[in-house]
C-alpha positions as CSV (number, residue, x, y, z in Angstrom):
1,X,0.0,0.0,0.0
2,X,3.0,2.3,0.9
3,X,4.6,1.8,-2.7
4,X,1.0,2.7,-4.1
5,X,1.8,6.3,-2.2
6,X,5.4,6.8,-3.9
7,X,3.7,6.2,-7.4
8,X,1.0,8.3,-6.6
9,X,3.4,11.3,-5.7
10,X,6.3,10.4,-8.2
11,X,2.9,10.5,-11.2
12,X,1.8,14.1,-10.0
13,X,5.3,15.5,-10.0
14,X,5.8,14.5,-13.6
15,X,2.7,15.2,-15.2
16,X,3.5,18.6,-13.0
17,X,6.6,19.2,-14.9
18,X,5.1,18.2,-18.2
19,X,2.5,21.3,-17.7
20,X,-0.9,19.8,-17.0
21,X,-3.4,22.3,-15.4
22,X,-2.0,21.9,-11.6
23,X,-5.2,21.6,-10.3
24,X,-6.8,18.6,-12.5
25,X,-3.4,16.7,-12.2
26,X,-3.9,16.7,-8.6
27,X,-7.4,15.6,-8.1
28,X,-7.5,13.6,-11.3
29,X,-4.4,11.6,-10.5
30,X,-5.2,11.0,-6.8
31,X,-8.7,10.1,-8.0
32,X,-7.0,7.7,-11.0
33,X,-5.2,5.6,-7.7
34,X,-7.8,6.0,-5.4
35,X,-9.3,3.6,-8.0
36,X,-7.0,1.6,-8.7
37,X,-5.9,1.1,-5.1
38,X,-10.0,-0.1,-4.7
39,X,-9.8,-2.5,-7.6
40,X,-6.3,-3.8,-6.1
41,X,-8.2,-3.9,-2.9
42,X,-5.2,-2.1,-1.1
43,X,-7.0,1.5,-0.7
44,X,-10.3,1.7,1.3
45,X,-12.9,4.0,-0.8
46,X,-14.5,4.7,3.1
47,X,-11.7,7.7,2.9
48,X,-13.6,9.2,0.2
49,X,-16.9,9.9,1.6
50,X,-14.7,12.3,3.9
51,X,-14.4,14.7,0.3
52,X,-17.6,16.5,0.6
53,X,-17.2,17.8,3.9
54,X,-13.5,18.6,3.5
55,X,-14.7,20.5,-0.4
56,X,-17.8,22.4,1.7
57,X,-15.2,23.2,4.5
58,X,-12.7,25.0,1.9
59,X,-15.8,26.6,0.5
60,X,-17.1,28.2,4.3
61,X,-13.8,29.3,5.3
62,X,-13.9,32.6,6.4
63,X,-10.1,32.8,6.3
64,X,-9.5,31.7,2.8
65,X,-11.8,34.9,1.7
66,X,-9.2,37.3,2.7
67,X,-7.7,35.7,-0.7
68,X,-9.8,37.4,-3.1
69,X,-10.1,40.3,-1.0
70,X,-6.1,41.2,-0.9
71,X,-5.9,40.0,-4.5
72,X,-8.9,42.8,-5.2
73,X,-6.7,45.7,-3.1
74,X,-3.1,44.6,-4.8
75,X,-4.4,44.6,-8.6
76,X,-6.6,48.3,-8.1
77,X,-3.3,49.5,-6.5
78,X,-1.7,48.4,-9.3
79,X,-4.0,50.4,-11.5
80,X,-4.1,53.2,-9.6
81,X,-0.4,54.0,-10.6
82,X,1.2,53.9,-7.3
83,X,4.4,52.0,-7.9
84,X,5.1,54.8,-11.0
85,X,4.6,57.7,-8.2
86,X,6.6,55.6,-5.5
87,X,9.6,55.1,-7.8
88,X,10.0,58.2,-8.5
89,X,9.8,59.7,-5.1
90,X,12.6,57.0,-2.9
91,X,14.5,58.0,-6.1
92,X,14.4,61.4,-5.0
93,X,14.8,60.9,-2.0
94,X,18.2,58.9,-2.0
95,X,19.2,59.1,-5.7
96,X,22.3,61.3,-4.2
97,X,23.8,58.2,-2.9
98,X,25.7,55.4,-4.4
99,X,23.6,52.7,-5.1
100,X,20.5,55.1,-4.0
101,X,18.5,54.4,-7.1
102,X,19.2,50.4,-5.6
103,X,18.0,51.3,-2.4
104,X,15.0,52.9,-4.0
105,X,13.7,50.3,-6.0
106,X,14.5,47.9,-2.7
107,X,12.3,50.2,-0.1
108,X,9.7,50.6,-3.1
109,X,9.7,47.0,-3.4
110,X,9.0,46.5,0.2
111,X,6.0,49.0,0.6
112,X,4.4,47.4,-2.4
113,X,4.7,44.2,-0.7
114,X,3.0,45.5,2.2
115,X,0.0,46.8,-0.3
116,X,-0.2,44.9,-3.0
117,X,1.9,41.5,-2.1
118,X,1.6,40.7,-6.0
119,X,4.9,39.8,-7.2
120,X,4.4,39.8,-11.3
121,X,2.4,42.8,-11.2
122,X,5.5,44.2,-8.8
123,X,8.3,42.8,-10.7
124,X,7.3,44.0,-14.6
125,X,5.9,47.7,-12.8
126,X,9.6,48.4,-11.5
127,X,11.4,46.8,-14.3
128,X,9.5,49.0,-17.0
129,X,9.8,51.9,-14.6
130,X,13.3,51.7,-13.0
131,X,15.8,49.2,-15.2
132,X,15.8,51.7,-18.1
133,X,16.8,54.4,-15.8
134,X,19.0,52.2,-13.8
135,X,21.0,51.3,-17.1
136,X,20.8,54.8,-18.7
137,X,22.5,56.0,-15.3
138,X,25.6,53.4,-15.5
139,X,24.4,50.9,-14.0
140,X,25.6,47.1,-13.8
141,X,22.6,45.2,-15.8
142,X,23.9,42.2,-13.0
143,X,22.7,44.7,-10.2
144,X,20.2,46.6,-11.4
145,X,18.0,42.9,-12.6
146,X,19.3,41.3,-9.7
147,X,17.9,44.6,-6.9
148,X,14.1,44.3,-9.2
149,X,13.8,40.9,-9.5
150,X,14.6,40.4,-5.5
151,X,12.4,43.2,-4.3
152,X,10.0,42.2,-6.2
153,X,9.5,38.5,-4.3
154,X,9.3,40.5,-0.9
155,X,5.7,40.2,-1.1
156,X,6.0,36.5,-0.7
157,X,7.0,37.1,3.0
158,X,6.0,41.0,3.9
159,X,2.5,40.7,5.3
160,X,-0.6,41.4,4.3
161,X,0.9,38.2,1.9
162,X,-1.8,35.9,-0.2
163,X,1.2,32.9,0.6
164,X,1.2,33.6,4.3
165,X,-2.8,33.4,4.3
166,X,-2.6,30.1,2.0
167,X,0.5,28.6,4.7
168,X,-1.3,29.7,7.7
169,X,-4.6,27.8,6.7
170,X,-2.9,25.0,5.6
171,X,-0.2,24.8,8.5
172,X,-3.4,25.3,10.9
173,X,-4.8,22.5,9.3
174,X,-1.6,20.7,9.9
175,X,-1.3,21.6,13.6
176,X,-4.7,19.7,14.1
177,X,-4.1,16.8,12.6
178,X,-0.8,16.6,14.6
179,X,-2.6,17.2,17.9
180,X,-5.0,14.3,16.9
181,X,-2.0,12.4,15.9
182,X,-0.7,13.0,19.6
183,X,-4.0,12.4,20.8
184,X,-4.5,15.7,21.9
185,X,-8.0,17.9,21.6
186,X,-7.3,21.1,22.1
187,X,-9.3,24.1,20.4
188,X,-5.6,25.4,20.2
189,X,-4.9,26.2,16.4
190,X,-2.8,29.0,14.5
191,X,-4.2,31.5,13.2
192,X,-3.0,33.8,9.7
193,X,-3.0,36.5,12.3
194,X,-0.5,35.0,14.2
195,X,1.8,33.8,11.0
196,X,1.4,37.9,9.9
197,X,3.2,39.2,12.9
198,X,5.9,36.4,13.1
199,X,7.0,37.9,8.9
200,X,7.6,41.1,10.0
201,X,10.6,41.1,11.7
202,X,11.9,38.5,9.1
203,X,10.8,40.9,6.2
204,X,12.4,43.7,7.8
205,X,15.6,41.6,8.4
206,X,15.8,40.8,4.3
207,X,15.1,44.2,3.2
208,X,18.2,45.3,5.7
209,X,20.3,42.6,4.3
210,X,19.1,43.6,0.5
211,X,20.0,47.1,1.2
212,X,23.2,46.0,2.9
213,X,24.7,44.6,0.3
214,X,23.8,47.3,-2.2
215,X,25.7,49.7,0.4
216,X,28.8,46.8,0.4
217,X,28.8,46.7,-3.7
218,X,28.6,50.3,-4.1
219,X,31.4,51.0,-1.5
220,X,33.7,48.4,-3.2
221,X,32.7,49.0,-6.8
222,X,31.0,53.0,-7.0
223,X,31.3,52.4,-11.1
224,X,28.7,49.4,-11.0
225,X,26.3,51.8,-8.9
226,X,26.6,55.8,-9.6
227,X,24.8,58.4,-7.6
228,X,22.2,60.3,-9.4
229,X,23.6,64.1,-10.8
230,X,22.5,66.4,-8.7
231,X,20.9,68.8,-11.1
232,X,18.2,65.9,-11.4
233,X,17.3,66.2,-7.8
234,X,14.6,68.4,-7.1
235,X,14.7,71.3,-4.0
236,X,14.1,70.6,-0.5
237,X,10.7,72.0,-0.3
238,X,9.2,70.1,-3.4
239,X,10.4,66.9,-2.3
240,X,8.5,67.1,1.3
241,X,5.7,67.6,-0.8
242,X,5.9,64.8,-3.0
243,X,7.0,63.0,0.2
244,X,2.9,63.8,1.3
245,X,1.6,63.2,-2.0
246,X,3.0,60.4,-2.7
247,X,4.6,58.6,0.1
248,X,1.8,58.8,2.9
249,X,-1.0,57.8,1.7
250,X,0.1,54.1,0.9
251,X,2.2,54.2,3.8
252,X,-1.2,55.1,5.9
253,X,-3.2,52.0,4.1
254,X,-0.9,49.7,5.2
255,X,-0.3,50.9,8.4
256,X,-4.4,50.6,8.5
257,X,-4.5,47.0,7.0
258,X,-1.4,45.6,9.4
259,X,-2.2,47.8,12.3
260,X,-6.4,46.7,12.6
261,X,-4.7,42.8,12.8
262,X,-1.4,43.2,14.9
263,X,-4.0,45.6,17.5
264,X,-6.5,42.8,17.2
265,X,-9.2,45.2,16.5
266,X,-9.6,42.7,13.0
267,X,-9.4,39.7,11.6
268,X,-7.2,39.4,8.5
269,X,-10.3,38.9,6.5
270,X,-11.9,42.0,8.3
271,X,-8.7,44.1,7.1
272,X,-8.6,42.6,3.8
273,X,-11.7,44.1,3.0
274,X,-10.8,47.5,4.9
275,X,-7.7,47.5,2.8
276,X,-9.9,46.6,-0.8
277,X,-12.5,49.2,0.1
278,X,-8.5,52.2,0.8
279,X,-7.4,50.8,-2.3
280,X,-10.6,51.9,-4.4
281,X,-10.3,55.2,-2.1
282,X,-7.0,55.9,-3.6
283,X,-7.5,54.5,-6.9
284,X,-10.7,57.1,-6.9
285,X,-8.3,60.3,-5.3
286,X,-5.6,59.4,-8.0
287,X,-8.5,59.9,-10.8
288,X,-8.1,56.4,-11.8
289,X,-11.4,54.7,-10.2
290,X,-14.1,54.3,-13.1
291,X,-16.4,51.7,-13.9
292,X,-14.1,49.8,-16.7
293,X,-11.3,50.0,-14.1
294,X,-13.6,48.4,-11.5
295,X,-14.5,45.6,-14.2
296,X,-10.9,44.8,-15.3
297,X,-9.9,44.6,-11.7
298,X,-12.9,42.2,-10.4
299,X,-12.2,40.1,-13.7
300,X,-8.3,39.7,-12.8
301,X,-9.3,39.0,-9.4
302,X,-11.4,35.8,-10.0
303,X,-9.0,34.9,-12.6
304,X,-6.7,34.6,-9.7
305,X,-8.5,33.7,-7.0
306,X,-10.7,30.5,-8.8
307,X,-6.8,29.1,-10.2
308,X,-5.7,29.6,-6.3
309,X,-9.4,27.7,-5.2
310,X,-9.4,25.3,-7.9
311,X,-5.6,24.1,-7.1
312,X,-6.8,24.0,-3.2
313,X,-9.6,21.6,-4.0
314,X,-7.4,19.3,-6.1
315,X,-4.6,19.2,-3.5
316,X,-7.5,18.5,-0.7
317,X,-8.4,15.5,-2.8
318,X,-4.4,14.2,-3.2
319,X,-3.6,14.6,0.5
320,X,-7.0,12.6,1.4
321,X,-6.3,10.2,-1.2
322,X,-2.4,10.1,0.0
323,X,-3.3,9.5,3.9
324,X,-5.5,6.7,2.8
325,X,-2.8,4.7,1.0
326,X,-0.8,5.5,4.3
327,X,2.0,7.3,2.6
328,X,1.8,9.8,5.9
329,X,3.1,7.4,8.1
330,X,5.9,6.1,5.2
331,X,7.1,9.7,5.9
332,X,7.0,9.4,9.1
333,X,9.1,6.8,9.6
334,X,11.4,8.0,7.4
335,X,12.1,11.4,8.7
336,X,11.5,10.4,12.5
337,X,14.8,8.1,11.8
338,X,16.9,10.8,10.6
339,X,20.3,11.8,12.2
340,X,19.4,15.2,14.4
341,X,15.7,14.4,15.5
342,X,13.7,17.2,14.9
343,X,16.3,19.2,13.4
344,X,17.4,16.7,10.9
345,X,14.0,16.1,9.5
346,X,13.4,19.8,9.6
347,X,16.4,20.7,7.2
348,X,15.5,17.8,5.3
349,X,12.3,19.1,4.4
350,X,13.3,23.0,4.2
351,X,16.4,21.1,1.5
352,X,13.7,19.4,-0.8
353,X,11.3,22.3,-0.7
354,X,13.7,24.7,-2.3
355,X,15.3,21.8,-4.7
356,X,11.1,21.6,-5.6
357,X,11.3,25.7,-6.1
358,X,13.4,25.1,-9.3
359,X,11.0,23.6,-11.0
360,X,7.6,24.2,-9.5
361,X,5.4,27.0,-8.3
362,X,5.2,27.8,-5.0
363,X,1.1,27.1,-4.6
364,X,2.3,23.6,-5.8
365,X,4.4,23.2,-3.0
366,X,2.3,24.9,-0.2
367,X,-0.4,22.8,-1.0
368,X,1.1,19.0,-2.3
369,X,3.9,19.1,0.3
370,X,2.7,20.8,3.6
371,X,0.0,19.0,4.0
372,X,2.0,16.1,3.8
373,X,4.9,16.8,5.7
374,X,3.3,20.1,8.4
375,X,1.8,17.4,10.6
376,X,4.9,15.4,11.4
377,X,7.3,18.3,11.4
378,X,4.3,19.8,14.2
379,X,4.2,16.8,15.9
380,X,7.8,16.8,16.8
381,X,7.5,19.8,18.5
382,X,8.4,22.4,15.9
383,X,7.1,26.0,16.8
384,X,3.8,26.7,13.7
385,X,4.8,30.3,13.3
386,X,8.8,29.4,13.0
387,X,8.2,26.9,10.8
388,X,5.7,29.4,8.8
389,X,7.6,31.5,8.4
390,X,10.6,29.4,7.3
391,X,8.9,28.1,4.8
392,X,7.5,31.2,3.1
393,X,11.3,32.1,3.0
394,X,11.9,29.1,1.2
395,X,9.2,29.5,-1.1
396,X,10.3,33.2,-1.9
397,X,13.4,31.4,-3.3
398,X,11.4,29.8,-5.9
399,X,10.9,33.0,-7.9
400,X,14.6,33.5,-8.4
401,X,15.7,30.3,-9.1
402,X,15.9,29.5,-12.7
403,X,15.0,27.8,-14.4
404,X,11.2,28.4,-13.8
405,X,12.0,31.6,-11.4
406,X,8.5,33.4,-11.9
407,X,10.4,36.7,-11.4
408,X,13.0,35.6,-13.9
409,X,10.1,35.4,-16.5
410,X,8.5,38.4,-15.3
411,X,11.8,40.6,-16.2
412,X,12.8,38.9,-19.1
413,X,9.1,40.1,-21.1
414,X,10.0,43.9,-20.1
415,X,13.7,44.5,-19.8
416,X,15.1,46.4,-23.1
417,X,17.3,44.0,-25.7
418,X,20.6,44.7,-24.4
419,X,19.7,43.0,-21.1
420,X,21.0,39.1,-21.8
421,X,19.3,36.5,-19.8
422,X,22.4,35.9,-18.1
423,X,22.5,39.4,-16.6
424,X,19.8,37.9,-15.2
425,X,20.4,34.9,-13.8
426,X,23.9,36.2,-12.8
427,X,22.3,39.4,-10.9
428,X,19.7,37.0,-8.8
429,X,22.4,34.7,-7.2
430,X,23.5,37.1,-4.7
431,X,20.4,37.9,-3.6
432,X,19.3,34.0,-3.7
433,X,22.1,33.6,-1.1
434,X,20.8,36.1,0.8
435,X,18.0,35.0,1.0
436,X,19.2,31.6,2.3
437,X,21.4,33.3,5.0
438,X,18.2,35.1,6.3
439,X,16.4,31.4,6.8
440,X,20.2,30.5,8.5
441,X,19.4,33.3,10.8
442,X,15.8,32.7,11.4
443,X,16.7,28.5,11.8
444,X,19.0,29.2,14.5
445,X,17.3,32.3,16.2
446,X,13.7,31.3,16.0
447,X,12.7,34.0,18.7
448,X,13.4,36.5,14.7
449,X,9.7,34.8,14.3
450,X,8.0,34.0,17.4
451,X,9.2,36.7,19.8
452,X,6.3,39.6,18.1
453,X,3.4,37.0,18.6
454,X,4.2,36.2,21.9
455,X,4.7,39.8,23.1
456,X,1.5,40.9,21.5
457,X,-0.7,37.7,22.6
């Protein structure tokens, strides 16, 4: 029965990487075995009459509708111009520097992860907006792709995130199955809320080690990252202004969205929709708020939001269909005999997850291999929130790495002819490693994640 579960996985990971629809790979394959298992006598159908119930569940949870909500409030932000305004302004404000125009697109990077938390919409805005400018003011094209294609992804980790409300109901999910596993009933669950304030410290910590390096490269090498002349930068007085134009309104959204849910005054659901309802405010004070923007932006939001829904269902029906040919406790076994316990089986996991970044997308992984994996790494007495936010670390990863690096892609389809691909591949590297020294930091300092939760329980 076991081997049934190792050819039900290894099937879904190829027809994965021969690009079937994600969603009908999952539940058609599991559904395929399930089947076959039956007919072999060696899978008991009495797992499926659990499907309706889990389907209805997915369908009635309140937390999953803060999906469509955040994924309403990042594309009308993205209409309403604001990363074209940001840009402009951080460049203003510290396109004197060496490497300021780096740091700019980095901190612009950063907000918009904290409002829209889209990362195509982010990466192809600030590569159409800032790599022309980057490369007509001397730039390294290594740099300048690497600094857009990086801050682009920080809305994989920067909360109000659409991945940490996808990990935190899945990894909730988890949790209770492992406290059934133990034999333990306790109401006691994680909550997205809890997963939001255990990113921001980590967030923080990568834009500071983004922005460090920029600082180290253009201290070592000032020719790969020139200061901006200064007859482009505009008077004191004007740039306060543009500072509150600009700057403050976003800055108040998101200090409006993340505030109502760190304060506990809301749900992350509850903010979502605050946040949707600022995000038509501003489109509307910006002039761009009409009735064919409103339609473009509801149409790419269901777009999104039934592919992220429809890929939930079919994992739902893989996992069930993967417990019932016991491939769960083949796991297990496997990783509760590993060398270093709980840590062992931990770096294990965190290992094949970003190997699986190279080639798959990061709602693939949150939903074949979490729910799979979360319940035993749980049950061994890993902290949710740490291992949340480890993981949505790891996942951010998966955008850079090439050779199916979404963010790759994204840059590639906008960045002028003279930019080769290997600029950038060559420019995300550094910041790939980066990236994997902030999850060495966080994996040997949990209290990075799990010191804000506890203070503000």
């Amino acid at each position: 029965m076991e081997y049934m579960a190792i050819w039900l996985f290894v099937c879904v990971f190829v027809l994965l990487l021969s690009g079937y629809p994600v969603a009908f790979t999952l539940a058609g394959t599991a559904l395929l075995f399930a089947g076959i298992g039956s007919y072999l006598e060696v899978f008991d159908s009495a797992f499926l009459e659990a499907l309706p119930n889990r389907l209805f569940g997915i369908m009635m949870n309140q937390v999953l509708l803060a999906v469509p909500l955040f994924v309403f409030m990042g594309v009308m932000l993205e209409r309403s111009k604001i990363a074209e305004n940001l840009l402009e302004t951080m460049a203003q404000l510290f396109g004197g520097l060496r490497g300021g125009l780096g740091i700019s697109v980095t901190l612009v990077g950063m907000l918009l992860a904290a409002s829209t938390g889209i990362v195509g919409a982010t990466v192809v805005t600030m590569g159409l907006l800032s790599l022309p400018t980057m490369l007509k003011r001397g730039y390294d094209p290594r740099i300048a792709c690497g600094t857009i294609c990086a801050s682009g992804t920080l809305g994989q980790i920067i909360p109000p995130s659409i991945v940490l409300v996808l990990l935190g109901d899945v990894l909730s999910t988890a949790y209770q199955q492992a406290q059934l596993d133990m034999g333990i009933f306790s109401p006691e669950t994680l909550s997205v809320g809890d997963l939001f304030i255990g990113a921001l410290i980590p967030g923080l910590l990568l834009v500071f080690l983004y922005i460090s390096y920029l600082l180290i490269i253009a201290r070592l090498k000032p020719e790969m990252m020139p200061a901006l002349p200064k007859d482009e930068l505009c008077d004191r007085s004007q740039l306060k202004k543009q500072v509150m134009i600009e700057l403050v309104p976003p800055l108040f959204l998101i200090l409006m969205v993340l505030g109502s849910i760190i304060g506990g005054l809301a749900t992350p659901t509850e903010a979502a929709a605050v946040g949707a309802v600022g995000a038509m405010g501003l489109a509307w004070k910006r002039g761009f708020f009409n009735v064919k923007i409103l339609r473009e932006v509801t149409q790419e939001t269901t777009r999104i939001s039934s592919m992220v829904f429809m890929i939930l269902i079919g994992a739902s029906i893989f996992s069930l269909v993967f417990r019932g040919f016991e491939g769960d406790e083949l796991i297990q076994e496997f990783l509760s005999d590993l060398p270093g316990g709980m840590y062992g089986a931990l770096f294990l996991v965190m290992l094949v997850m970003f190997f699986l970044g190279f080639v798959l997308d990061f709602i693939e992984i949150t939903f074949v291999v979490i729910p799979i994996v979360g319940p035993i790494l749980l049950a061994m007495g890993i902290d949710p929130v740490w291992l949340g936010v480890l993981i949505a670390i790891n996942l951010q990863t998966s955008f850079l790495t090439p050779p199916f690096g979404f963010s790759l892609f994204y840059l590639r389809g906008v960045a002028p002819a003279e930019v080769n691909t290997m600029d950038i591949y060559k420019g995300v590297m550094p910041f790939i490693l980066i990236q994997l020294l902030a999850m060495g930091l966080i994996a040997w300092w949990p209290q990075l994640a799990t010191w804000l939760p506890v203070l503000l329980q």
